[in-house]
N, C-alpha and C positions, 0 to 999 in steps of 0.2 A: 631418397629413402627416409621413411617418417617410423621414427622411435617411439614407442607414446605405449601407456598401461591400455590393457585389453581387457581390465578388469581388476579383480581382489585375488591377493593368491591365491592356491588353491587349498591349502591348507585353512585361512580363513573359510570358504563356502564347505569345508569339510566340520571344521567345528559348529558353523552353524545347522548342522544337521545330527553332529553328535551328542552336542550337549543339550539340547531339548529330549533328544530321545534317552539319554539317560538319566535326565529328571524325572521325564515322566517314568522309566524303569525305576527309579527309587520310591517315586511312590506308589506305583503299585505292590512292588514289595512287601510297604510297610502296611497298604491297606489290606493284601492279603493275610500278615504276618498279626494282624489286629483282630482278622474277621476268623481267623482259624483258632487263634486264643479265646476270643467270646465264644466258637462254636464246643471248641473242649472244656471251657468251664459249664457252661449248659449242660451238655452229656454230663459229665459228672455227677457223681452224689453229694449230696449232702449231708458232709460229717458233722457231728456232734458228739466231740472227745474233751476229757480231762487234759489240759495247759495249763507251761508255765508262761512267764515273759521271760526268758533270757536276755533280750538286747532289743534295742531301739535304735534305729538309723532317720538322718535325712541327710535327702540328693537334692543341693540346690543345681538348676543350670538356669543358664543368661544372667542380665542382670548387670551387664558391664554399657558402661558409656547413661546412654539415655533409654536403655531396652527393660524391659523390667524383665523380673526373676520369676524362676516358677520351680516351687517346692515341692518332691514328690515324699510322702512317710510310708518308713516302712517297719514292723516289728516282726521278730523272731519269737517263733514258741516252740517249746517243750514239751511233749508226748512223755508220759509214765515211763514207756520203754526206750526213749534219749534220744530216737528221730526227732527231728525239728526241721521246721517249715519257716520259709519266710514271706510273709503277705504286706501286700501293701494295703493302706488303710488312711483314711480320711483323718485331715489333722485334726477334727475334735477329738478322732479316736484317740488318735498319737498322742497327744495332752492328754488324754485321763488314765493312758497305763503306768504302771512304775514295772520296770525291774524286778522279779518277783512274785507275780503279782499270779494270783492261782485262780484257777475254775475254769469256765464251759468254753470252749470255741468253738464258732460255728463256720464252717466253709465250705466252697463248693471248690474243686479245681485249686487254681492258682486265686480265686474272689473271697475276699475276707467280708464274710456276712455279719458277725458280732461274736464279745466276747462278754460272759458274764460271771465280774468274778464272786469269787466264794466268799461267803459273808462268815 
């Protein structure tokens, strides 16, 4: 009588079939969850309303070990009538608002197209 492996458990040939399949299920997700958000700021209009700045954020992520970092900016604005939106916006933008800071926004959707303030 000969005792000997007949293979990899089965659990191993199990995850090798799981876990590709739910990488690839992640990124499709996220490239439908991308291409649905560009398709709804498209449709959208393009407003051109009276803002303030309320508030300024940034989202660092990575950046630990040897990885570098990647910084997303975001600002909050103010409508006359106290709804407020928050867009994300390219850091030259992000450096030149303050807190405050009053006049035109322009956006489509959730796409922050420019802000120009009142002189």
């Amino acid at each position: 009588m000969s005792v000997g492996f007949s293979g990899p458990p089965p659990i191993f040939s199990a995850l090798f079939v799981i876990v590709p399949i739910f990488i690839v299920g992640v990124i499709v997700v996220m490239v439908v969850k991308g291409l649905s958000t560009w398709a709804g700021n498209n449709a959208a209009e393009v407003v051109n309303t009276q803002a303030r700045v309320v508030s300024k954020r940034i989202e660092v992520s990575g950046g630990s070990g040897d990885t570098s970092s990647s910084t997303t900016y975001f600002v909050t604005f103010e409508f006359p009538d106290g709804r407020r939106i928050e867009l994300r916006v390219r850091g030259s933008v992000h450096g030149l608002l303050v807190e405050g800071d009053q006049g035109t926004l322009n956006y489509q959707g959730t796409r922050f197209n420019d802000f120009q303030r009142d002189i």
